[in-house]
Backbone as CSV, one residue per row, in Angstrom:
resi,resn,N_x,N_y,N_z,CA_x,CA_y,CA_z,C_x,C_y,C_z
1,UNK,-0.285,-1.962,35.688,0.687,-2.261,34.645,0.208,-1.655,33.337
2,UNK,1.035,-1.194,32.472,0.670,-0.838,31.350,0.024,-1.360,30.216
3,UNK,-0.643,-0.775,29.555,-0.999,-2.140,28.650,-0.662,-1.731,26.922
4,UNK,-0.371,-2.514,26.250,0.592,-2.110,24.720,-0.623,-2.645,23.570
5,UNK,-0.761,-1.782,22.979,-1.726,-1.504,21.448,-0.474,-1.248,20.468
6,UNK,-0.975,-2.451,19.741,0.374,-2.133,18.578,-0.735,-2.819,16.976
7,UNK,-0.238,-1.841,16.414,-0.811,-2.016,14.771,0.019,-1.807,13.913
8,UNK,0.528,-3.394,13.276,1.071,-3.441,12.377,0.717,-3.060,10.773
9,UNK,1.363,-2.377,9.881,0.911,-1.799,8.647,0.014,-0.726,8.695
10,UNK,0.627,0.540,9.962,-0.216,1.578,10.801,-0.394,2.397,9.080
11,UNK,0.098,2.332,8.441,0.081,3.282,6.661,-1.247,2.552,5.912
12,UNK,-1.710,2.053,6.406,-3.124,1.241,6.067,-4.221,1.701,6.178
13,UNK,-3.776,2.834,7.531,-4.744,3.716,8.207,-4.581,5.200,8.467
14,UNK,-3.418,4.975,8.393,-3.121,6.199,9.074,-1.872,7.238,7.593
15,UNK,-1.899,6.346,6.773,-1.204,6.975,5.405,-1.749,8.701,4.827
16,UNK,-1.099,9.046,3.660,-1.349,10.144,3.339,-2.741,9.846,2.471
17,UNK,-2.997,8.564,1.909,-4.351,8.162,0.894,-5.613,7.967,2.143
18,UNK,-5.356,8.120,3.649,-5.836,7.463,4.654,-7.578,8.285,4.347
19,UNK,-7.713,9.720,3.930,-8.961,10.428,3.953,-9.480,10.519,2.591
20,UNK,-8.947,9.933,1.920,-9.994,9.889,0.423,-11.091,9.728,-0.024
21,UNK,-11.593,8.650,1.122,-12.989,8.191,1.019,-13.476,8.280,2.386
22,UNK,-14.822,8.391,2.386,-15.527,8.506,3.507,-14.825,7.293,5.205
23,UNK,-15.379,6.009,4.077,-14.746,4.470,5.443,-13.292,4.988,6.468
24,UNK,-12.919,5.422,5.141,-11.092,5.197,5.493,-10.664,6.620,6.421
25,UNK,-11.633,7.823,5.665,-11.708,9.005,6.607,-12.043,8.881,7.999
26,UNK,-13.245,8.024,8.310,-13.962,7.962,9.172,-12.484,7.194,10.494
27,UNK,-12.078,6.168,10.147,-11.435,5.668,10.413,-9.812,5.944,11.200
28,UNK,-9.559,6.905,10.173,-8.278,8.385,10.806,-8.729,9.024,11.567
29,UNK,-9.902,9.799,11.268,-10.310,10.546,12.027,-10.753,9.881,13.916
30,UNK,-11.181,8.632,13.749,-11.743,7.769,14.765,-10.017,7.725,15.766
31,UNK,-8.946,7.167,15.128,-7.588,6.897,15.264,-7.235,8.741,16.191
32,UNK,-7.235,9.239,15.255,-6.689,10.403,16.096,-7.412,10.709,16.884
33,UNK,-8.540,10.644,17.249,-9.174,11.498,18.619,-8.796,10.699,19.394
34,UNK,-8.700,8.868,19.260,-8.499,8.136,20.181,-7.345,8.956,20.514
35,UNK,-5.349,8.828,19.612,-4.684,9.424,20.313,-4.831,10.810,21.246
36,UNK,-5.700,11.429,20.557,-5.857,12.725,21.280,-6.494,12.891,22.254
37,UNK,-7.234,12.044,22.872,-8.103,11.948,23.873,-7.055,11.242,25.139
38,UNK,-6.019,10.422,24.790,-5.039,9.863,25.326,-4.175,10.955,25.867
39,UNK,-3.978,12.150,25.377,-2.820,12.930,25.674,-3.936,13.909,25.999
40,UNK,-4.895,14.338,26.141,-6.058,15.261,27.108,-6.286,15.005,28.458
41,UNK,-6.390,13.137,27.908,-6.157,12.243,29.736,-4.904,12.528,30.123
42,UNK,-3.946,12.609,29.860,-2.403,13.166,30.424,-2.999,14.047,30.869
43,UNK,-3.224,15.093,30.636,-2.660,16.080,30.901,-3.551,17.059,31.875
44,UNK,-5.014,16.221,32.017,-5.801,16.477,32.783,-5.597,15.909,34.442
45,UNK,-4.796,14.526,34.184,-4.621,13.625,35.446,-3.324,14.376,35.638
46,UNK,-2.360,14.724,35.012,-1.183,15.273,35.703,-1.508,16.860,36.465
47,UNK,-2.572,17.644,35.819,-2.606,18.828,36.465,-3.456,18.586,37.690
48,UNK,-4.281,17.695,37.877,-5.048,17.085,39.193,-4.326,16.561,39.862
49,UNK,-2.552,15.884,39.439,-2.373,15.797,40.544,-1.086,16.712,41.609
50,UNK,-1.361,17.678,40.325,-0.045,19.123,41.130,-1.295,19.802,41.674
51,UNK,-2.528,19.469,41.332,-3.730,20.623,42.419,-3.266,19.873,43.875
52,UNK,-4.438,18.322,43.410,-4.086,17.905,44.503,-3.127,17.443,45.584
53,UNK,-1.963,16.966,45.070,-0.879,16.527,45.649,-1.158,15.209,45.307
54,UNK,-1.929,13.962,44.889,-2.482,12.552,44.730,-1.387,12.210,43.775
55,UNK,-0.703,11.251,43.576,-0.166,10.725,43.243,-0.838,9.419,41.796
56,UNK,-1.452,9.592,41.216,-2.433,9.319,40.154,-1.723,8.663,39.039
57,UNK,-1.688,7.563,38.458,-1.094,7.209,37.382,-1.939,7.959,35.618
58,UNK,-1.099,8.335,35.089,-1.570,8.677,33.775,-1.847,7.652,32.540
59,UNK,-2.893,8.522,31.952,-3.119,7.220,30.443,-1.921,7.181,30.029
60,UNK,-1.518,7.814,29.318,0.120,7.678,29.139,1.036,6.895,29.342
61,UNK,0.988,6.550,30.512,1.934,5.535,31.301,0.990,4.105,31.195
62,UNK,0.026,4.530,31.054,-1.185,3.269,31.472,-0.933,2.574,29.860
63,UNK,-1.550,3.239,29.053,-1.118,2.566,27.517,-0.287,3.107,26.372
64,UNK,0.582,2.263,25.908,1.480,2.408,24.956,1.229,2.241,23.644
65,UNK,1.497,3.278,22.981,0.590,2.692,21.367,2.008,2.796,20.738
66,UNK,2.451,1.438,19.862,3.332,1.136,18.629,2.739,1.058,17.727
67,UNK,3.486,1.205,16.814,2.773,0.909,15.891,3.863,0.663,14.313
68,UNK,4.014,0.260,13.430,4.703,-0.394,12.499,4.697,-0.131,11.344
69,UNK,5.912,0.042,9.751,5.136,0.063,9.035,6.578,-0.148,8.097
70,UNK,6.541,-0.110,7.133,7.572,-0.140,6.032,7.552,0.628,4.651
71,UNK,6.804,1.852,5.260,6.242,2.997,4.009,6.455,4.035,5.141
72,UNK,7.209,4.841,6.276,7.023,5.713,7.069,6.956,6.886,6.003
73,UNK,7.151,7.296,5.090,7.150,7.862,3.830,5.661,8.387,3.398
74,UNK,4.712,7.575,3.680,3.593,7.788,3.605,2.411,7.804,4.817
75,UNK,3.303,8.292,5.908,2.469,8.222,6.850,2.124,9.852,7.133
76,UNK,0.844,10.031,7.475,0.081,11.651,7.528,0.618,12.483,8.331
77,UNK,1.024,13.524,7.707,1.716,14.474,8.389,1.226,14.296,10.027
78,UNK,-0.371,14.699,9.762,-1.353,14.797,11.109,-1.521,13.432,11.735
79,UNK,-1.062,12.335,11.494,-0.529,11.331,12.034,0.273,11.562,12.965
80,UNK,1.010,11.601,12.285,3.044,11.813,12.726,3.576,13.130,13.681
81,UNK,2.523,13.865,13.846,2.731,15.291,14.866,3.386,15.423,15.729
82,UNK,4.042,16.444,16.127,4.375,16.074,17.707,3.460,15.870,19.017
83,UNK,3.040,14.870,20.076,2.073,14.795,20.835,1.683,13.865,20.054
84,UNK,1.377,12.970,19.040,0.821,12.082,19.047,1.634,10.907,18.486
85,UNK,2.516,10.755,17.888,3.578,9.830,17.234,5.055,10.668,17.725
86,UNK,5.624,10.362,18.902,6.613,11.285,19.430,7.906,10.534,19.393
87,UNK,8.052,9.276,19.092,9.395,8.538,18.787,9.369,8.054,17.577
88,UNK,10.323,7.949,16.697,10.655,6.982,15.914,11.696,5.761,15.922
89,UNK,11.391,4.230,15.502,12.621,3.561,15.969,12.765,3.247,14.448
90,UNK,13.752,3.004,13.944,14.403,2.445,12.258,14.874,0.734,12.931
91,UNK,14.379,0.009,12.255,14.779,-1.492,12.731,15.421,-1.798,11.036
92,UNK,16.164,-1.461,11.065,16.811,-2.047,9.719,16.861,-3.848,9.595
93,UNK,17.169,-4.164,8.338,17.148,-5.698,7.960,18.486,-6.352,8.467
94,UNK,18.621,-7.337,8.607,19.465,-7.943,9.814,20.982,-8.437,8.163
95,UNK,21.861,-8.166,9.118,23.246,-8.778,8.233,23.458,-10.254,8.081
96,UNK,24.103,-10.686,7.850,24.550,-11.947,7.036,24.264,-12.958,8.773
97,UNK,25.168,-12.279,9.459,25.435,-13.330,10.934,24.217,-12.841,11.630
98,UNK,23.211,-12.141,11.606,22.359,-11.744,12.470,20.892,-12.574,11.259
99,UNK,21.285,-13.323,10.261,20.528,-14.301,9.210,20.433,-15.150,9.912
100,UNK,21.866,-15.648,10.110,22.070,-17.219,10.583,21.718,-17.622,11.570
101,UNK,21.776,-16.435,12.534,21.475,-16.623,14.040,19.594,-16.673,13.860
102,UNK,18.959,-15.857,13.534,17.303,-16.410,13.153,17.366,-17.521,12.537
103,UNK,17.797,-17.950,11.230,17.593,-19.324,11.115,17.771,-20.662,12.279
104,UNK,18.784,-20.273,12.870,19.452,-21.331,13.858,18.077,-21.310,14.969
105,UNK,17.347,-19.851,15.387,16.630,-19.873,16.366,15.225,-20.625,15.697
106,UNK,15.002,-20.390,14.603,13.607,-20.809,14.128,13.669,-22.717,13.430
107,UNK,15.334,-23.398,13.398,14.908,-24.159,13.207,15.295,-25.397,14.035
108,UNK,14.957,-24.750,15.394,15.454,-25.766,16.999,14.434,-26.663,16.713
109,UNK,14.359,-28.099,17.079,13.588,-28.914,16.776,12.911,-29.495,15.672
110,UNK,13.415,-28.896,14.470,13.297,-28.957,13.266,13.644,-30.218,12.682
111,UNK,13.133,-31.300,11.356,14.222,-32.137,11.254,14.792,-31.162,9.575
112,UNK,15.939,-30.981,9.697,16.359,-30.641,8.312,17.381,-31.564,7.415
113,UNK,17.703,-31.118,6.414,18.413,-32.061,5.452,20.642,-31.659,5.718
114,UNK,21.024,-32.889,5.518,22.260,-32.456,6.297,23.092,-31.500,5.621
115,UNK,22.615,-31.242,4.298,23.630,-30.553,3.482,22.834,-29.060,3.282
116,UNK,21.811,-28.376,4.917,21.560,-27.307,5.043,22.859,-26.386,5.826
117,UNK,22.809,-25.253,4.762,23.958,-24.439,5.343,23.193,-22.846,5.319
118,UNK,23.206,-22.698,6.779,22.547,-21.094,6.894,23.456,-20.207,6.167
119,UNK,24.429,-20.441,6.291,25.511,-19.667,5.898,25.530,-18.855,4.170
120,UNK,24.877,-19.983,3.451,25.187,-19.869,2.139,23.443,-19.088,2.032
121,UNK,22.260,-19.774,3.113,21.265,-19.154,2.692,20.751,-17.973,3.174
122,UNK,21.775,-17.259,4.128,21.605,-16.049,4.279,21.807,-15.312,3.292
């Protein structure tokens, strides 16, 4: 089964300020070989298995890296490459009825006051 690595506030690390200083360099630099070593394992297990014929699962498939942020604006070119950050998803902020419906889910079992109206506090 696959397994999912996800880092929220990935512009923390992986931003355009990410190599300024030694720590924070060290740190990008550490980040990308990991990805890059991830897509070397691709691509080494997929050509081993058109030599061999073996049927071999890839890192790739094996782990999924997400990752999050609310500055994509400032994320490193050499971050963001193709081969190493290859999708983007936009999760925009939720509308008025897609408010109410999180409030309603987050306050099941809740005791609240009777004159709460999601409606007005969306």
């Amino acid at each position: 089964a696959p397994s999912f690595v996800f880092v929220d506030e990935i512009d923390a690390i992986a931003g355009r300020h990410a190599r300024k200083d030694s720590r924070s360099r060290a740190t990008f630099e550490a980040l990308i070989t990991q990805l890059d070593g991830e897509y070397a394992a691709f691509l080494f297990i997929n050509y081993r298995k058109e030599k061999t014929g073996v049927d071999r699962f890839s890192l790739r498939q094996a782990v999924i890296f997400i990752c999050a942020t609310n500055r994509p604006d400032e994320l490193d070119a050499e971050f963001v490459r193709r081969g190493r950050i290859d999708r983007r998803l936009h999760i925009g902020l939720p509308d008025a009825k897609q408010r109410i419906r999180i409030f309603g889910v987050h306050s099941v079992g809740k005791k609240l006051a009777e004159d709460v109206d999601f409606g007005k506090a969306s």
